[in-house]
N, C-alpha and C positions, 0 to 999 in steps of 0.2 A: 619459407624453408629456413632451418636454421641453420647462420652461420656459424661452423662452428669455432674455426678461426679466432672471429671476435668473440665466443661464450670464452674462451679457454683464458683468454688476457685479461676478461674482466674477472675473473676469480684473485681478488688478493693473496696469496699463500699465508703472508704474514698475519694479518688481519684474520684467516680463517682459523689460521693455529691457535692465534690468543683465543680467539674464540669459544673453541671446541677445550682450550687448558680449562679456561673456566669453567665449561659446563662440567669439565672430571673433576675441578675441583671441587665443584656444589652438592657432587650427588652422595648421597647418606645412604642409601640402598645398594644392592646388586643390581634390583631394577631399574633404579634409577642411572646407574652407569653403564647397564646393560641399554638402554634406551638411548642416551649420548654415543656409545661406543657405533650404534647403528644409524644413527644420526649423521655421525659427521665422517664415518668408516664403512658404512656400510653398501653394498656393490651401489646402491641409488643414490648414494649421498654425493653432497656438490665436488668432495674432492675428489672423488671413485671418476666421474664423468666428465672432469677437467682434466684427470689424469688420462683418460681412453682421446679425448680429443684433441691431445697437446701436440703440436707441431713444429718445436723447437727446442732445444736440447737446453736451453736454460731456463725456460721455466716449466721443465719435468722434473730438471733435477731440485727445482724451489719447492717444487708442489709433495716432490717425496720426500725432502726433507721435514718439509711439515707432515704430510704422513708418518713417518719414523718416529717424529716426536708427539706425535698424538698416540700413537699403538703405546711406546713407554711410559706415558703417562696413565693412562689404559689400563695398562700390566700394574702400575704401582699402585694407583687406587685400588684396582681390584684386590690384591694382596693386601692391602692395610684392612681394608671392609672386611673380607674376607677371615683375618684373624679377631677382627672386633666381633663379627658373628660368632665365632667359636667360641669366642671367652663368653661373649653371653647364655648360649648353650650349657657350657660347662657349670657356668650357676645358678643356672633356674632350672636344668633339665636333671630329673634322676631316674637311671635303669634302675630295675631291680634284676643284679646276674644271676638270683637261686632261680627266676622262670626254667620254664623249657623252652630249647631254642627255637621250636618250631612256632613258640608266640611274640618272640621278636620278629618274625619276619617283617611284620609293617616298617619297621625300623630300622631295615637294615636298607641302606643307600641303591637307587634303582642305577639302572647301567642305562649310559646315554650312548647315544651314536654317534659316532665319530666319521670323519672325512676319509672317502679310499683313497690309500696310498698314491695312486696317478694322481686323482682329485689335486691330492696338497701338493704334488710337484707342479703339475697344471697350474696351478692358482700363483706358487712361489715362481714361474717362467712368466706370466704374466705380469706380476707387481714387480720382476726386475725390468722390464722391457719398457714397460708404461714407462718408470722411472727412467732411462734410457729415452724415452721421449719416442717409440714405437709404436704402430699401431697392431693392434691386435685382430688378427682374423680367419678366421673356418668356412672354406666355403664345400662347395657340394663331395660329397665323398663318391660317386657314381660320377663318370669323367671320360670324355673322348677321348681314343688314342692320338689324336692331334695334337689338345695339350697335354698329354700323360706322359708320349713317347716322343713326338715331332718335334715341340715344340722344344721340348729339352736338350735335344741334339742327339738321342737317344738312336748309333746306328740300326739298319735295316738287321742286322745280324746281331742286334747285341742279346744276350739269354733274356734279359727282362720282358722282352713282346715276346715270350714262346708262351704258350699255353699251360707250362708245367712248373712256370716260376710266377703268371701271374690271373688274375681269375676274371675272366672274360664273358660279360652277357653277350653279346655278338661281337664277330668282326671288328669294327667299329669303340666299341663302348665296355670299358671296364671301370673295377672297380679301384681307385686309386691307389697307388702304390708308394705315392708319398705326397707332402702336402706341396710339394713344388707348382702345382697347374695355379695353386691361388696365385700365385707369385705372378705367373702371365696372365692372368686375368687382372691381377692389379695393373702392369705393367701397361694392358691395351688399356686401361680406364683413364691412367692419371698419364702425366710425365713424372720427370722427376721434380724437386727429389722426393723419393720414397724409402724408407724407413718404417718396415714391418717383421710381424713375424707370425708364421699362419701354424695354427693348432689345430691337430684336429687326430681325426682315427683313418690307417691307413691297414690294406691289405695285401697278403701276398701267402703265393700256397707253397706255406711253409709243413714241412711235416712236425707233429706238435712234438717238442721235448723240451730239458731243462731251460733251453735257451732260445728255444723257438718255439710262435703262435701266429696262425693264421691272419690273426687282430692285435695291432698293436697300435700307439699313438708316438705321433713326432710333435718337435716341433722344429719349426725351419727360419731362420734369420734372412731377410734380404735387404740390403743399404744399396741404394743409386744416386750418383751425386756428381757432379762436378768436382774431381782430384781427388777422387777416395784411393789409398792405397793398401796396398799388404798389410802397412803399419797399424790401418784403422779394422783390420781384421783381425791381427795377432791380439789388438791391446783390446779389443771387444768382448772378445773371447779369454780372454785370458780373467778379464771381468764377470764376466757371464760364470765362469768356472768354478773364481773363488767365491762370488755370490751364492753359488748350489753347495759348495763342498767344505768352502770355508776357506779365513782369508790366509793362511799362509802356504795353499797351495800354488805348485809350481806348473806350467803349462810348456810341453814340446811342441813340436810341429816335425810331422815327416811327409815328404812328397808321396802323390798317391795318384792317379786318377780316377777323374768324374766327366762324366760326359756334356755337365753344366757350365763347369768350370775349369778353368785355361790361366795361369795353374793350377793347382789343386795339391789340397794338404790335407793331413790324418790329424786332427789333437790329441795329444794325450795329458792326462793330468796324472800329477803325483799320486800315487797311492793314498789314500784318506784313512786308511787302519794301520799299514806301515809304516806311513811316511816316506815312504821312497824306500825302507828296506829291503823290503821283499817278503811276499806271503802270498797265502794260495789265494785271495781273491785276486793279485794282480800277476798271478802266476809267476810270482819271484823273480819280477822283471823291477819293482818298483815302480810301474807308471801301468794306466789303464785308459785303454781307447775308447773317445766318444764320441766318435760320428767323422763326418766330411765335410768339407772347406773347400773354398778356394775362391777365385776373383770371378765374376761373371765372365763367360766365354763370350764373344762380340758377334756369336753367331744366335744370339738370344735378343740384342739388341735389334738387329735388322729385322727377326722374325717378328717383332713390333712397329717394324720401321721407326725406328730410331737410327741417329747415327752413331755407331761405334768408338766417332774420332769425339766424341764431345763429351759422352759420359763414360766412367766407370765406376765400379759396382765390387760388392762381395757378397757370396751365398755361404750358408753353413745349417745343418742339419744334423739332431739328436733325437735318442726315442725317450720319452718320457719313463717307461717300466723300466730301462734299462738305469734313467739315471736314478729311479726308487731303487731299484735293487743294489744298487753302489752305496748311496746315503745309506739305506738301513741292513746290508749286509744280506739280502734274498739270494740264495739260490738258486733257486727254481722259479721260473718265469711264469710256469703256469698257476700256481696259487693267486696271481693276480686276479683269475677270472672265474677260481672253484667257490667263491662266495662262501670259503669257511668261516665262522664268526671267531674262532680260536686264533685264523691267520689275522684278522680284521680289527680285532678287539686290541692288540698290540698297539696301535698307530690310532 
């Protein structure tokens, strides 16, 4: 079996950066730096999978450094190539514009497929988390009421186990209504400390309109550790934040309850089109809410049998269409799933 522990240590960062500069320095082609770019960036490539198995927060943050400066390099050669193809074009190629247009077709530029919007949120919560030194995980979306509702502290009376807020094969077995149950399934697997964040697609019977869908995706943060505090919540998040929205936003926090978590808080971040002014995406409050927080409740540790007096913990949760629909101004929720190629083609 591999360890993966020692795979993660032996990847030099340094070493693999210089490495991978030169290969972007050498290539003369699109292919050719299309082929490096996949090589040393690519989901298989040795940094991609030192990143997914890192277990320590300073060499995640070594390994992303050197990913960050490989994608720029990346970005630059592609752009230099890229204008050198043009000008070559521009003097060995000639249109004739008296044609009819209908015989330039061959010629005219084909349309390539681009990533859906959840896609590249997904993808951008994943490469901040790796980097964060996090492990990344989705487990089954079909899920006992044990860890759906039990396990989360989830009372006998709270609306979520009624049948009209959540959608039930039997008694027993629904279909998950957030990604929290991976969190206890990690928890019974390992000890601490754990440092993850599980992604995935969650349901609940919502009635469908601008702001609600039956099918949506989260993603969910859990940190367990010896002396984690509020601090390392606020300033996570507060990270996590300006990394989606960019870096001069501002983060709140307002008390709230969760059934997970004891205390428990609301984020909000600065408005991203206002600024904190005020406008109708953040309803002229200047800040807009993204999910739930707070510290593990100690009644999650025991249901592991853990002892409460030894570790502490913090949880947080956000939906992924929600934080698309913020970055690119959406909204209507539902066009995420009408597969128009008009909404699609945009992003």
């Amino acid at each position: 079996m591999l360890d993966r522990d020692r795979y993660s240590r032996r990847v030099d960062a340094k070493a693999l950066q210089e490495e991978a500069l030169a290969a972007v320095a050498r290539a003369t082609t699109l292919v050719e730096l299309d082929e490096a770019r996949v090589k040393y960036l690519g989901r298989s490539s040795e940094l991609k999978l030192a990143l997914r198995q890192v277990r320590d927060r300073e060499s995640g943050m070594a390994l992303n450094a050197a990913r960050e400066a490989i994608e720029q390099a990346v970005a630059s050669r592609q752009a230099g190539l890229e204008r050198a193809e043009l000008d070559a074009k521009l003097s060995s190629e000639r249109v004739d514009v008296t044609l009819p247009a209908g015989l330039l077709g061959p010629l005219r530029p084909r349309r390539r497929g681009s990533l859906h919007p959840s896609t590249q949120v997904r993808r951008d919560v994943e490469d901040i988390f790796l980097g964060l030194g996090y492990e990344v995980v989705d487990d089954r979306e079909v899920e006992t009421t044990r860890y759906n509702f039990d396990a989360l502290g989830f009372p006998p009376w709270h609306p979520a186990r009624s049948p009209r807020a959540s959608l039930f094969l039997d008694d027993e077995t629904v279909l998950r209504t957030e990604t929290s149950p991976a969190q206890i399934h990690k928890m019974e697997a390992q000890r601490p400390p754990i440092y993850m964040v599980s992604i995935g697609r969650v349901y609940r019977r919502d009635t469908i309109d601008a702001t609600h869908f039956p099918i949506f995706h989260q993603f969910e943060g859990l940190a367990i550790d010896r002396g984690i505090t509020m601090g390392d919540l606020k300033g996570t998040l507060l990270y996590v934040m300006r990394q989606l929205y960019g870096p001069e936003r501002e983060v709140r926090f307002r008390t709230h309850y969760f059934p997970f978590t004891e205390p428990s808080m609301e984020p909000d971040v600065s408005c991203f089109d206002c600024d904190g002014a005020g406008c109708r995406i953040c309803k002229h409050s200047g800040w807009i809410e993204m999910g739930g927080s707070g510290m593990v409740d100690p009644y999650l540790y025991e249901f592991v049998g853990w002892d409460p007096e030894e570790y502490t913990g913090f949880a947080f949760g956000m939906g992924i269409e929600r934080t698309a629909q913020l970055r690119h101004g959406i909204d209507d929720i539902r066009t995420f799933w009408d597969n128009d190629l008009r909404f699609l083609r945009q992003f």
